[in-house]
Backbone bond lengths (Angstrom), bond angles and torsions (degrees), N, CA, C in turn:
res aa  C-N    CA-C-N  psi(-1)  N-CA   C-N-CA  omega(-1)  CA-C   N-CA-C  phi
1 X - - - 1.461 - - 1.521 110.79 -
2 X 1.285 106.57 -30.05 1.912 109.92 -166.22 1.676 95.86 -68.86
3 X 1.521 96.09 -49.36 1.702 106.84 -174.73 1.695 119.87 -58.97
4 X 1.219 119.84 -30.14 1.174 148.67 178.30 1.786 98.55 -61.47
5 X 1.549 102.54 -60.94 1.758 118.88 -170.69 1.761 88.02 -61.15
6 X 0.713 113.04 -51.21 1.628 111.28 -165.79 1.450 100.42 -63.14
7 X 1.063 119.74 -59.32 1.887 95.60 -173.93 1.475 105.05 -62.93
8 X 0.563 105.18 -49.44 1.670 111.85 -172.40 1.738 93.87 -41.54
9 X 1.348 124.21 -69.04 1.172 119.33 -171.85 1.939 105.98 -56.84
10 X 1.026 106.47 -35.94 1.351 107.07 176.36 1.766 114.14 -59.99
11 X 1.196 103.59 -58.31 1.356 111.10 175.92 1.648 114.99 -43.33
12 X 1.447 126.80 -55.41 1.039 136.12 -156.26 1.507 88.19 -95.42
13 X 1.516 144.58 -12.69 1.393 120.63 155.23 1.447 107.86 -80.15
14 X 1.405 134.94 -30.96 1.501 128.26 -171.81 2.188 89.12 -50.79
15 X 1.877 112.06 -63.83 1.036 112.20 -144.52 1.871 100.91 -53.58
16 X 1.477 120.78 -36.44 1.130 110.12 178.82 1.054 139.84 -106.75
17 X 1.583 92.94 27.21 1.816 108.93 157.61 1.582 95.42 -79.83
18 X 1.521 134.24 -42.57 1.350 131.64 -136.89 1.866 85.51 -96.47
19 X 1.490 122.23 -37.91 1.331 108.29 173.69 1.825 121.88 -72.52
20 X 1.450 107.92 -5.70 1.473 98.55 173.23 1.756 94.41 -97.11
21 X 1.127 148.37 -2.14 1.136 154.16 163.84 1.388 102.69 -45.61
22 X 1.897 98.17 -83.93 1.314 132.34 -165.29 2.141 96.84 -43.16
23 X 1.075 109.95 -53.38 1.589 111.03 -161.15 1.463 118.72 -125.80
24 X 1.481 94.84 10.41 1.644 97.58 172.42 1.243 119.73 80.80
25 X 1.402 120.04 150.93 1.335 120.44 -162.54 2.022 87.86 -106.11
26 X 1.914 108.78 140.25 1.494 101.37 -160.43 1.588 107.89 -63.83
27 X 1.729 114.05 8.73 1.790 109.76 -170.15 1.439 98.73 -119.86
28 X 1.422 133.02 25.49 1.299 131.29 -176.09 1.432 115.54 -129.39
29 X 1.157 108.85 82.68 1.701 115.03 -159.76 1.734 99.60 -54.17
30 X 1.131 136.74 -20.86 1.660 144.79 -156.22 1.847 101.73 -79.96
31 X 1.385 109.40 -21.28 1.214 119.69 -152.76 1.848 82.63 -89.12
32 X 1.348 114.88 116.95 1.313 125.58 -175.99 2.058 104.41 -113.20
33 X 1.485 93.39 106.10 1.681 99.99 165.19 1.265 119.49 -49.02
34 X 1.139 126.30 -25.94 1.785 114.57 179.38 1.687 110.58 -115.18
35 X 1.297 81.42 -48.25 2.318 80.57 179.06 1.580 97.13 -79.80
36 X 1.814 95.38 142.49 1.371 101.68 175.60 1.348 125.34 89.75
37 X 1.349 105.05 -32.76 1.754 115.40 176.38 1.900 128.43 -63.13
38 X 1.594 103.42 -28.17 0.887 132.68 -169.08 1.584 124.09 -123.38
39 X 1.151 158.54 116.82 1.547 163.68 -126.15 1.162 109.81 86.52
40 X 1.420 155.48 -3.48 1.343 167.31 -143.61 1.384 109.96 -122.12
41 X 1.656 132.61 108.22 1.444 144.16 127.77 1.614 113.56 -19.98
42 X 1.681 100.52 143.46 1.578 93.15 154.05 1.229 134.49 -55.51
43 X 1.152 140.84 148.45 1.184 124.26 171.29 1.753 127.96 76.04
44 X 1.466 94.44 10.02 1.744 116.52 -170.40 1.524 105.67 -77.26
45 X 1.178 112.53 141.21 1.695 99.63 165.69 1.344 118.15 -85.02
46 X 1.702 143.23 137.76 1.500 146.66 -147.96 1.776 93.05 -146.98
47 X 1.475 94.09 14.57 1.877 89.82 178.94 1.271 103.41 -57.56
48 X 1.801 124.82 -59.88 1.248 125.89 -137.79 2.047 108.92 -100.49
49 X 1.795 104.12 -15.33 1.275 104.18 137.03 1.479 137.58 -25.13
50 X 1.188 86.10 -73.62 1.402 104.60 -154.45 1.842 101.63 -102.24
51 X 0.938 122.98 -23.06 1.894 107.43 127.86 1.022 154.17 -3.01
52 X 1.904 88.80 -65.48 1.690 114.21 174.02 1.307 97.54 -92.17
53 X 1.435 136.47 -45.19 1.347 113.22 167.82 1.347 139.20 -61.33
54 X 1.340 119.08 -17.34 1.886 115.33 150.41 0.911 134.07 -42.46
55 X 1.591 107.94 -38.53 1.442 136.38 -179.46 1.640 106.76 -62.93
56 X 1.056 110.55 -87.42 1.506 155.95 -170.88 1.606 111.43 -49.08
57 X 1.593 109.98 -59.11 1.372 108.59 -166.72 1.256 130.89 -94.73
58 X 1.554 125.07 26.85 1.459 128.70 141.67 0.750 89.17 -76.50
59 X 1.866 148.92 -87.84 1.261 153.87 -82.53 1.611 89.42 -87.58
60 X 1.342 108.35 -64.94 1.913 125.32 169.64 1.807 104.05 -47.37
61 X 1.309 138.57 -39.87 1.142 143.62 165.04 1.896 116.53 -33.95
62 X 1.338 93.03 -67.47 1.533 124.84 174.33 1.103 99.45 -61.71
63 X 1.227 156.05 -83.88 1.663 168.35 -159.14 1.729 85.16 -50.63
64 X 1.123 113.43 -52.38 2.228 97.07 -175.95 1.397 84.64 -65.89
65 X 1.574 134.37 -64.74 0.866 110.74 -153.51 2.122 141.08 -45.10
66 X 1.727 83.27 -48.22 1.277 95.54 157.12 1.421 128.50 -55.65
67 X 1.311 128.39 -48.23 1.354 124.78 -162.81 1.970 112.46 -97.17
68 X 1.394 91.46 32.21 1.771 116.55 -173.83 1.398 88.59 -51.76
69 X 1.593 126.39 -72.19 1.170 140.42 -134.23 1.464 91.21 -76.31
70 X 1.362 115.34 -48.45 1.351 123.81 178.62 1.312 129.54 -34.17
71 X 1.524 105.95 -68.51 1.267 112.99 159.85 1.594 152.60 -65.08
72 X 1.731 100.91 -17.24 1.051 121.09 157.89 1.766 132.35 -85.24
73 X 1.382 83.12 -25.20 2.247 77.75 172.26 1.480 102.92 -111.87
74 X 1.129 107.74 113.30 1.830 130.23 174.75 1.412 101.57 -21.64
75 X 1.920 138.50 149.52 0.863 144.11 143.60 1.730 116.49 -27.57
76 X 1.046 134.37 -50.63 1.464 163.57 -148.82 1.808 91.05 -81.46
77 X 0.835 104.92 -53.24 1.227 107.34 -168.63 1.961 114.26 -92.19
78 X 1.218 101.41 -15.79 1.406 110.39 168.18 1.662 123.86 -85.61
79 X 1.442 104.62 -19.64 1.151 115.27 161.52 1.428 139.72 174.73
80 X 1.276 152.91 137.54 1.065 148.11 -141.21 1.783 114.63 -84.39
81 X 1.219 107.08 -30.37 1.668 122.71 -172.97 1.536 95.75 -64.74
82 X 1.521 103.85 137.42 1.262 111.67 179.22 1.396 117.91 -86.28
83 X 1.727 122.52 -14.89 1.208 120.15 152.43 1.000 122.50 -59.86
84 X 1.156 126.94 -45.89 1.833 126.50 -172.91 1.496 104.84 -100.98
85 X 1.455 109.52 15.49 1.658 102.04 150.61 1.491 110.48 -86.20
86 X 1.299 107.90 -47.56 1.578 116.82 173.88 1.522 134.55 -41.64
87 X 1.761 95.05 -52.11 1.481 116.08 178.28 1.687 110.37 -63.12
88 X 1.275 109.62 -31.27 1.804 128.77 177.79 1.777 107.63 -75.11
89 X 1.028 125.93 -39.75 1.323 127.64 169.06 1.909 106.08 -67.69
90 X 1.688 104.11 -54.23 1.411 105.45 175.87 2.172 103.99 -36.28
91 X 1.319 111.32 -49.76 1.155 116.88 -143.44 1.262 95.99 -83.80
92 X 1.236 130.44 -19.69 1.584 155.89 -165.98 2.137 92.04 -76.67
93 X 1.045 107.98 -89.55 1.186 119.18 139.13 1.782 120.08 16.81
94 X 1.223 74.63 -111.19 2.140 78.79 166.94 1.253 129.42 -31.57
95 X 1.930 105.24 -32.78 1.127 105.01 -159.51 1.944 95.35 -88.63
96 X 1.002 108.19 -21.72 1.923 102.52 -176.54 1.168 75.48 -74.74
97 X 1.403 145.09 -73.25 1.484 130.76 -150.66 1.419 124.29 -41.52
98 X 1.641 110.95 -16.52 1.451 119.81 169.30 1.436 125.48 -92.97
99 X 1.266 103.27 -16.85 1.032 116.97 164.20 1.618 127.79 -73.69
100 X 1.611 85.80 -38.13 1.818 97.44 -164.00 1.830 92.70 -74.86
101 X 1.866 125.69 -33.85 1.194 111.61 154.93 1.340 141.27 -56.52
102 X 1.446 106.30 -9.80 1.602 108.77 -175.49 1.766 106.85 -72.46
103 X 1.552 101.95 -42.43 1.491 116.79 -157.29 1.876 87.65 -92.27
104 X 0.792 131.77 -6.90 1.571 136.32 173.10 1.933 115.84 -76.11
105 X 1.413 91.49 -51.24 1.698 114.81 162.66 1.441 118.79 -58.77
106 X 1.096 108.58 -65.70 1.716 105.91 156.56 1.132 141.31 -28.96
107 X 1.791 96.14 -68.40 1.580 97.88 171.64 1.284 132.89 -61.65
108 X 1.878 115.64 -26.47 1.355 137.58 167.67 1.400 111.46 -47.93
109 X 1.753 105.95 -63.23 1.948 106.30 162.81 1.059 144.05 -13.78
110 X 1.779 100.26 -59.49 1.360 133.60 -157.92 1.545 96.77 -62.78
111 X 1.520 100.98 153.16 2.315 88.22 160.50 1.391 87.32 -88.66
112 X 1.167 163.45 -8.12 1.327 141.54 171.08 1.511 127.60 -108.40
113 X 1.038 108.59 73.19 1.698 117.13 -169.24 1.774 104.82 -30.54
114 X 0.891 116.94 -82.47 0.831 146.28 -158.39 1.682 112.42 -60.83
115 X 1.541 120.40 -52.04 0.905 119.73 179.93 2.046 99.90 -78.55
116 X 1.301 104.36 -41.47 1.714 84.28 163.02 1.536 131.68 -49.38
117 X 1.076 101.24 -30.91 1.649 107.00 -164.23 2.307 87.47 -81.04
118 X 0.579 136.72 -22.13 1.797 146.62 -147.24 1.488 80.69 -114.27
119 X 1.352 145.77 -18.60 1.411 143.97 -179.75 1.758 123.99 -128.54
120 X 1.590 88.66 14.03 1.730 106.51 151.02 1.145 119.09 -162.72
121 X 1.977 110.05 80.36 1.259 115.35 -169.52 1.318 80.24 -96.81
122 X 1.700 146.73 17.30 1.454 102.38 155.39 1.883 109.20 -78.11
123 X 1.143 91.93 -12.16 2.184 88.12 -154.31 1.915 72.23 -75.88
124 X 1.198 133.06 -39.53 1.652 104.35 -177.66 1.618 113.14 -90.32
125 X 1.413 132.68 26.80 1.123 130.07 164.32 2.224 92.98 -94.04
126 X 1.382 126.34 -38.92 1.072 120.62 -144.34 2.084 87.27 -75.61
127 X 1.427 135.95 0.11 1.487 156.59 113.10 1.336 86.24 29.30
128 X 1.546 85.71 -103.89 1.450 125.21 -172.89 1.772 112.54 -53.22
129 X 1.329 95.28 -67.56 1.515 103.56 -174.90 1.359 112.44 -116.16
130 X 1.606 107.91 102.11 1.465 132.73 -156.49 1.678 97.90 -81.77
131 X 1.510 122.03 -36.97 1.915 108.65 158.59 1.151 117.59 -53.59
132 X 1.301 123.23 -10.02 1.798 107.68 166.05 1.296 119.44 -60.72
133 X 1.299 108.46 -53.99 1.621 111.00 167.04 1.434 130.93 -27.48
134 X 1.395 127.92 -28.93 1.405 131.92 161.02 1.569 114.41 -48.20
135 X 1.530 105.97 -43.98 1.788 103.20 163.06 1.011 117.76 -21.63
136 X 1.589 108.23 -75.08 1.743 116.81 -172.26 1.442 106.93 -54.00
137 X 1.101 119.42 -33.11 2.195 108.43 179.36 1.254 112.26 -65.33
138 X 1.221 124.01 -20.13 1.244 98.74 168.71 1.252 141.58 -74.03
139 X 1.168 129.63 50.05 1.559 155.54 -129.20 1.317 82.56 -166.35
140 X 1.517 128.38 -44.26 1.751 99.25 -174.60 1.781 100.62 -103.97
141 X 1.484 101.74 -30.94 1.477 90.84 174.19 1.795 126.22 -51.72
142 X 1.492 109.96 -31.04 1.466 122.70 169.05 1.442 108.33 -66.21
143 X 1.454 121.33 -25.26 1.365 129.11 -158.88 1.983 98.55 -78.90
144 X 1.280 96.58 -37.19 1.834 113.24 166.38 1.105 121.40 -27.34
145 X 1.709 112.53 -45.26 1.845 121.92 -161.52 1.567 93.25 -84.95
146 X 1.709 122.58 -10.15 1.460 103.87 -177.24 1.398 144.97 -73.78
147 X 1.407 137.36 137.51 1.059 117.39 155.59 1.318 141.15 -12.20
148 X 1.633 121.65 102.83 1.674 117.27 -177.60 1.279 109.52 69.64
149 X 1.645 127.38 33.93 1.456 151.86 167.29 1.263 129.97 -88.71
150 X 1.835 112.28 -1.95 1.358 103.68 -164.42 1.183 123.60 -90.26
151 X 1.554 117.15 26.05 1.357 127.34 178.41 1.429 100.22 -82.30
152 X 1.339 108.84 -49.60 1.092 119.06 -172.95 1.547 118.28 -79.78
153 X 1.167 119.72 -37.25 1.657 123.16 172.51 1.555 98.95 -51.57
154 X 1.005 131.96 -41.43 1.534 133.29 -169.50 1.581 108.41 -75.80
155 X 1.131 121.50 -29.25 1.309 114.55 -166.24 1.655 91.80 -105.13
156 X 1.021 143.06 -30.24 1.495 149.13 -176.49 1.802 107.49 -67.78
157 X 1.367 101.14 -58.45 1.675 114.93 168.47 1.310 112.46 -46.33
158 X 1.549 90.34 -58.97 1.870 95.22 171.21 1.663 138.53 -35.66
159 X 1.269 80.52 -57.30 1.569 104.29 -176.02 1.573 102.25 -58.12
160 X 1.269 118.78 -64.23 1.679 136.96 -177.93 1.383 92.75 -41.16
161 X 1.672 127.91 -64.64 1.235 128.08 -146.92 2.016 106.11 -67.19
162 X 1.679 108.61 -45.52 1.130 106.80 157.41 1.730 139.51 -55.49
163 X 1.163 94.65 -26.95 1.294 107.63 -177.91 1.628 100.11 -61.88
164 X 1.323 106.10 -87.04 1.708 135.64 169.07 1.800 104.71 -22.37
165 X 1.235 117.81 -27.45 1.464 109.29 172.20 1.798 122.72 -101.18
166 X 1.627 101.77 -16.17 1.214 105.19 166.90 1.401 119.92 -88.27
167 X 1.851 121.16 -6.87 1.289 126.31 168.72 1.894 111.23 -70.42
168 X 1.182 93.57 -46.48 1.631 113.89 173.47 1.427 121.37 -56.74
169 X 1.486 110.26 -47.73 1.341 117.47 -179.70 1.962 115.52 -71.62
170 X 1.326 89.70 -40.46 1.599 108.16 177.69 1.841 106.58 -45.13
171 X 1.964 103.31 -61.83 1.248 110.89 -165.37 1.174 129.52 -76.12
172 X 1.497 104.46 -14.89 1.483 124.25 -162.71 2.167 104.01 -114.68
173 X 1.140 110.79 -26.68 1.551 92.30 140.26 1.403 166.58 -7.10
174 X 1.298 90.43 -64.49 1.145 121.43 170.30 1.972 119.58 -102.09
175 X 1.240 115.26 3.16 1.390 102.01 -151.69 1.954 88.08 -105.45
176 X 1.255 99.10 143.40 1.593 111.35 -172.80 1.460 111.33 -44.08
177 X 1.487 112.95 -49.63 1.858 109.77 -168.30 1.533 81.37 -102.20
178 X 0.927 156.34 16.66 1.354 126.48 -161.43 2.053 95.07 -104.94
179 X 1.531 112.93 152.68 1.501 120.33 -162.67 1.617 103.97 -110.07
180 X 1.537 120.02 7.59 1.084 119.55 -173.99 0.931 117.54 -103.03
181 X 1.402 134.51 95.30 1.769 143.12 -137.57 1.190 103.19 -124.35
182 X 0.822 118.79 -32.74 1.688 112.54 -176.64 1.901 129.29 -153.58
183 X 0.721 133.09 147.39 1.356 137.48 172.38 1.626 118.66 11.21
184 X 1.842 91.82 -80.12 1.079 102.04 -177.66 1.952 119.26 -72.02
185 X 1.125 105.70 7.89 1.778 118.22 172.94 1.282 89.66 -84.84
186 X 1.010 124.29 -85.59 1.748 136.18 179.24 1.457 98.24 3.88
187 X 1.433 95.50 -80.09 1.731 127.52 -170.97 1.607 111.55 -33.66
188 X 1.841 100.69 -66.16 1.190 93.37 168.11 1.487 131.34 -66.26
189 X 1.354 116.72 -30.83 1.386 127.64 -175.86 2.139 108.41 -55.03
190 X 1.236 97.47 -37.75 1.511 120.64 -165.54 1.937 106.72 -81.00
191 X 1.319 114.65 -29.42 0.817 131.96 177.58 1.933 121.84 -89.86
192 X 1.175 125.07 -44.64 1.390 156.90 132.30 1.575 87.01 -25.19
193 X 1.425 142.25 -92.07 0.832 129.18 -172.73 1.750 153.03 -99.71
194 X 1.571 80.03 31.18 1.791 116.87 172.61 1.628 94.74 -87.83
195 X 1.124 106.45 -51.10 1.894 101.91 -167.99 1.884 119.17 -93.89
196 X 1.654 93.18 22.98 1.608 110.59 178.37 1.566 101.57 41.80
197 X 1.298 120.47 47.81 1.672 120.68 142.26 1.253 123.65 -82.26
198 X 1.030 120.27 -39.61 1.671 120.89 165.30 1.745 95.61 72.02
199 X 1.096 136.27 79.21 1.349 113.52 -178.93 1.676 88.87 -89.99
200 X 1.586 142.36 -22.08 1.607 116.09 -166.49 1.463 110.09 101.93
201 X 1.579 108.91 -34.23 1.672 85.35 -156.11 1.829 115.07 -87.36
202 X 1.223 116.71 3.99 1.796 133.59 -176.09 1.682 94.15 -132.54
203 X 1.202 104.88 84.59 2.017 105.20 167.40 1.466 102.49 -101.44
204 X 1.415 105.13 168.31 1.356 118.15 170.07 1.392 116.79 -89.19
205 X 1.074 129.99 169.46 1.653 126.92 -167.75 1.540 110.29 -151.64
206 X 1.167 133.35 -30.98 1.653 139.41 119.40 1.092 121.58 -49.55
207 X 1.781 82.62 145.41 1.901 95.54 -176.19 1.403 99.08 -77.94
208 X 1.220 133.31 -37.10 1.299 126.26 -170.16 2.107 104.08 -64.98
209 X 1.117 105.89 -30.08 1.152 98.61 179.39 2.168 111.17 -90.49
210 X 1.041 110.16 -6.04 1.381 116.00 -169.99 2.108 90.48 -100.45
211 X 0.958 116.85 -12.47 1.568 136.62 -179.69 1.227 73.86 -91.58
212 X 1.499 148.51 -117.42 0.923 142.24 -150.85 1.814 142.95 -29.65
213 X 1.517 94.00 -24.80 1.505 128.96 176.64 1.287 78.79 -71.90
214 X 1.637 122.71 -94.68 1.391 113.21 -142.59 1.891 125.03 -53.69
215 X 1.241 105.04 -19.00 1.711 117.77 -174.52 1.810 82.86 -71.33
216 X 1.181 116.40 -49.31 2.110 118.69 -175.08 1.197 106.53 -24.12
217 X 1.472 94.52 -75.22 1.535 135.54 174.47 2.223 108.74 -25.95
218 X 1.300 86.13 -69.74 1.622 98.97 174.93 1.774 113.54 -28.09
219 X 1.474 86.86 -62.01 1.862 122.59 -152.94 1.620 85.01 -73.86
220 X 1.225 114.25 -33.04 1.869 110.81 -174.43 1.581 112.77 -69.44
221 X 1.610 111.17 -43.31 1.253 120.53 -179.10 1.597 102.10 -70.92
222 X 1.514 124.34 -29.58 1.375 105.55 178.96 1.798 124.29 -93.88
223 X 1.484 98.72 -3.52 1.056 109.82 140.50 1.500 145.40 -45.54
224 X 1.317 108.87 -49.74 1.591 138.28 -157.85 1.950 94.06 -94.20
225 X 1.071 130.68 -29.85 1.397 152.70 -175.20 1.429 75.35 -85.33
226 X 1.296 121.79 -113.56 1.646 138.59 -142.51 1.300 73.95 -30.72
227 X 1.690 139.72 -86.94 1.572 122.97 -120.93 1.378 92.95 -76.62
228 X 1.328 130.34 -26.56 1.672 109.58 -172.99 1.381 101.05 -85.81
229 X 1.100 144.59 5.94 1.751 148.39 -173.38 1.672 86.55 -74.25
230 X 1.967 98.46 -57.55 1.357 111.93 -141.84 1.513 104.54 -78.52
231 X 1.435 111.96 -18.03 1.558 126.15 -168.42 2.007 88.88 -86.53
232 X 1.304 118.33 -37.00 1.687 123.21 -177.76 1.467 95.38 -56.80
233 X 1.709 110.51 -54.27 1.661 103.86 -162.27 1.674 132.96 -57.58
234 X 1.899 83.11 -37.11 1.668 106.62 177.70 1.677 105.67 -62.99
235 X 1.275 117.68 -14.20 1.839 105.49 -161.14 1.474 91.52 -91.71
236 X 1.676 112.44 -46.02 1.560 111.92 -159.69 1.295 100.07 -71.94
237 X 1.606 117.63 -45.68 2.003 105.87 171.36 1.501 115.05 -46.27
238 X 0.933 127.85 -45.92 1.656 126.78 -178.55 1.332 94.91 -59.20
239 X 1.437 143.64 -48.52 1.348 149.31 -130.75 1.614 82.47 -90.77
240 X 1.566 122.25 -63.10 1.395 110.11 178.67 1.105 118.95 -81.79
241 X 1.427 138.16 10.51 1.316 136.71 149.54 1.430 122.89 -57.25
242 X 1.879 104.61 -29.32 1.615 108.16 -159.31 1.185 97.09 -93.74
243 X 1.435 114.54 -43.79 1.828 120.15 161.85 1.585 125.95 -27.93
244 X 1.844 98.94 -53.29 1.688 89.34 166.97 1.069 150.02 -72.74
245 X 1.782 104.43 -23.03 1.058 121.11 156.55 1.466 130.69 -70.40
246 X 1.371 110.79 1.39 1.470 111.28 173.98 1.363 97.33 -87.43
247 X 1.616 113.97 -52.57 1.176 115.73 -170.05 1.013 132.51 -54.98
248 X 1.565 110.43 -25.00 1.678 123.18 -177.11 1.496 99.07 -91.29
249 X 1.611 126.36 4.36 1.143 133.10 -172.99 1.471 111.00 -73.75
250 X 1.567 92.27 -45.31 1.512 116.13 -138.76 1.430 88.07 -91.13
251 X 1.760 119.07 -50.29 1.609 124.39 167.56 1.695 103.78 -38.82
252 X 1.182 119.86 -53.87 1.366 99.97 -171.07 1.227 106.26 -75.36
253 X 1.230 163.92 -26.23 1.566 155.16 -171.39 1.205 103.24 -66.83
254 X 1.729 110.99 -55.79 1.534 115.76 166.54 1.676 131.50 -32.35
255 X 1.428 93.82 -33.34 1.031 96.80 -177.97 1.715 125.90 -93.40
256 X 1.259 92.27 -24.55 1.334 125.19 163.73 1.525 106.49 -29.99
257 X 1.647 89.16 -81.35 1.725 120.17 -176.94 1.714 115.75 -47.20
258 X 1.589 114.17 -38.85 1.267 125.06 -162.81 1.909 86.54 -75.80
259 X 1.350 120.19 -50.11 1.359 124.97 -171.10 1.678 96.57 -37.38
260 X 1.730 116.57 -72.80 0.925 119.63 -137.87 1.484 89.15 -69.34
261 X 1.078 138.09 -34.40 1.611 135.65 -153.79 1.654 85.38 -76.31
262 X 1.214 137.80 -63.54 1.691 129.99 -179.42 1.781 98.94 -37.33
263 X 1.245 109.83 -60.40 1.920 97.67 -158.54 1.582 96.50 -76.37
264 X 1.543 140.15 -5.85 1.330 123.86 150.93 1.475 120.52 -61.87
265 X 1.605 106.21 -38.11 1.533 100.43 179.53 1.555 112.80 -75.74
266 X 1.237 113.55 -24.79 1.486 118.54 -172.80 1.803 105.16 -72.49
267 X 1.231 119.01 -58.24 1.470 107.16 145.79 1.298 132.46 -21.21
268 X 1.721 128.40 -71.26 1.177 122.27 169.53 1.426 115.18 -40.70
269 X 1.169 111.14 -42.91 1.660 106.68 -165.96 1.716 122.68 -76.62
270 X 1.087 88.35 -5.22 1.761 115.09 169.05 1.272 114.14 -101.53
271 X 1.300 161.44 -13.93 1.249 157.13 35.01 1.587 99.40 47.84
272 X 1.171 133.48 -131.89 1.146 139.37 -169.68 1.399 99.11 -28.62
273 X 1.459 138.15 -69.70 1.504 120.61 164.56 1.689 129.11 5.78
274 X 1.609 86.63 -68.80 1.547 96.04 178.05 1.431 152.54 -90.73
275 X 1.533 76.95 -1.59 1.703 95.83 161.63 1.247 122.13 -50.88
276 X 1.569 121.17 173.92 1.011 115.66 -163.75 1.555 112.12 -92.77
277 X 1.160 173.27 -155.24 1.407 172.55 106.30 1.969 108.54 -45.73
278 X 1.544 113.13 97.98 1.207 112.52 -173.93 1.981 129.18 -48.31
C-alpha cells in the first residue's frame, strides 16, 4: 500500500508540474497561453523556452501593443511625404525583423527545432503580418482583470485607448462626410466614447474607423467593470478590516474585565485568609 501511495503521489505531482507548465502558474506573468504552449513532445524539456519567455514576453507584448496603430493604418494613408513614407516602411521592416528573431530564439531553445517552429506558424505568420502579434497581448490585457493589477490595467487601457484613436483619426481625416478633422476631434470623439456617453456629435464614417469604434466601445465596458470590481474590493477589505478590529477590540476589553474580576477575587481571598478562626 505505502508503495502504491508513492506512485500515485508521484504521478499526480509529475501531472501538476506539467499543467502549471502547460498554462502557467496564476502569479507568473512569463507563463504565455498561446506562445510556447505548443511545438513540445512528451516528456520535452520547456525550461529554457520559457526562461526566455519570462524575460522577453511582456516587453514583445507591449511593443504589439504600442505599434497597433502602426501596423494597422497603411503608410499611404499616414502620410503623403515620400520620405516618411519610406522611413515608415523602413520601420515596418524592423519590426517583422523582431519578430522574425523572437520565433528564431524559440525555435533554437526548443529540443525540436523544427517541429516547434511547424507548431507556431502563427508567431511566423506575425513575419509578414506584424497585427497578428496583438494575439499574443492578450495575455496582458487578461492580466488587467487581476488582483493588485492596476499598474498594469492603466498602461494596457492606455495603450489600446491611444492606439484606437490614432486608427480613427488617421482614417477618418481624410474621408469626404466624415467630421473628424483633426487631433483634438479624435481625442474628444475617443473619449465621448470610452465612458459610453455617446454624445453623436464626432461619428465615424469608415468602416475601418466604425471597426475601430466598436473594439473602443469593448475596452470602455472593460474598463467600467475593472474600476468598479476594484472600487467593490477596496470597500469590502476595509469592511473586514473594521470587523477585526472590533473584534480584537472587544477580545481585549474581555480580557481586560476577566483580569480585574481575578485580582478582586484574589483580594477577597486574602481578606478572608486573614481573618481570625471563628
Amino acid at each position: 500500500m505505502t508503495g502504491d501511495w508513492n506512485v500515485d503521489m508521484t504521478e499526480s505531482s509529475r501531472v501538476a508540474k506539467e499543467s502549471t507548465i502547460d498554462h502557467g502558474s496564476p502569479g507568473d506573468p512569463g507563463a504565455h497561453y498561446l506562445i510556447g504552449k505548443s511545438g513540445f513532445r512528451p516528456g520535452d524539456d520547456r525550461g529554457r523556452v520559457e526562461a526566455y519567455q519570462r524575460r522577453w514576453q511582456t516587453p514583445l507584448d507591449l511593443l504589439a501593443l504600442a505599434t497597433l496603430w502602426f501596423v494597422v493604418v497603411p503608410p499611404g494613408v499616414i502620410t503623403s511625404n515620400h520620405d516618411v513614407y519610406v522611413l515608415l516602411l523602413i520601420l515596418r521592416v524592423l519590426l517583422s525583423v523582431v519578430y522574425a528573431v523572437d520565433i528564431s530564439i524559440r525555435s533554437i531553445l526548443a529540443p525540436h527545432h523544427g517541429y516547434y517552429l511547424r507548431h507556431n506558424l502563427l508567431s511566423v505568420a506575425t513575419i509578414a503580418f506584424p497585427f497578428l502579434r496583438v494575439a499574443f497581448s492578450f495575455r496582458l490585457l487578461r492580466s488587467i482583470f487581476q488582483r493588485g493589477s492596476i499598474g498594469r490595467f492603466v498602461l494596457a487601457a492606455g495603450l489600446m485607448f491611444l492606439n484606437l484613436t490614432a486608427i480613427v483619426y488617421f482614417y477618418e481625416r481624410e474621408a469626404p462626410n466624415g467630421n473628424i478633422k483633426t487631433v483634438g476631434n479624435a481625442l474628444w470623439w475617443a473619449v465621448v466614447t470610452l465612458t459610453t456617453v455617446g454624445y453623436g456629435d464626432y461619428t465615424p464614417v469608415t468602416w475601418q474607423g466604425r471597426m475601430a469604434a466598436v473594439v473602443l466601445m469593448f475596452v470602455g465596458f472593460a474598463i467600467l467593470a475593472t474600476v468598479t470590481a476594484q472600487i467593490s474590493s477596496a470597500f469590502i477589505e476595509q469592511a473586514a478590516r473594521a470587523r477585526v478590529s472590533e473584534r480584537e477590540s472587544g477580545n481585549i476589553g474581555e480580557g481586560d474585565q476577566l483580569a480585574a474580576i481575578g485580582a478582586q477575587l484574589a483580594r477577597l481571598e486574602e481578606r478572608i485568609g486573614s481573618l481570625p478562626p471563628s
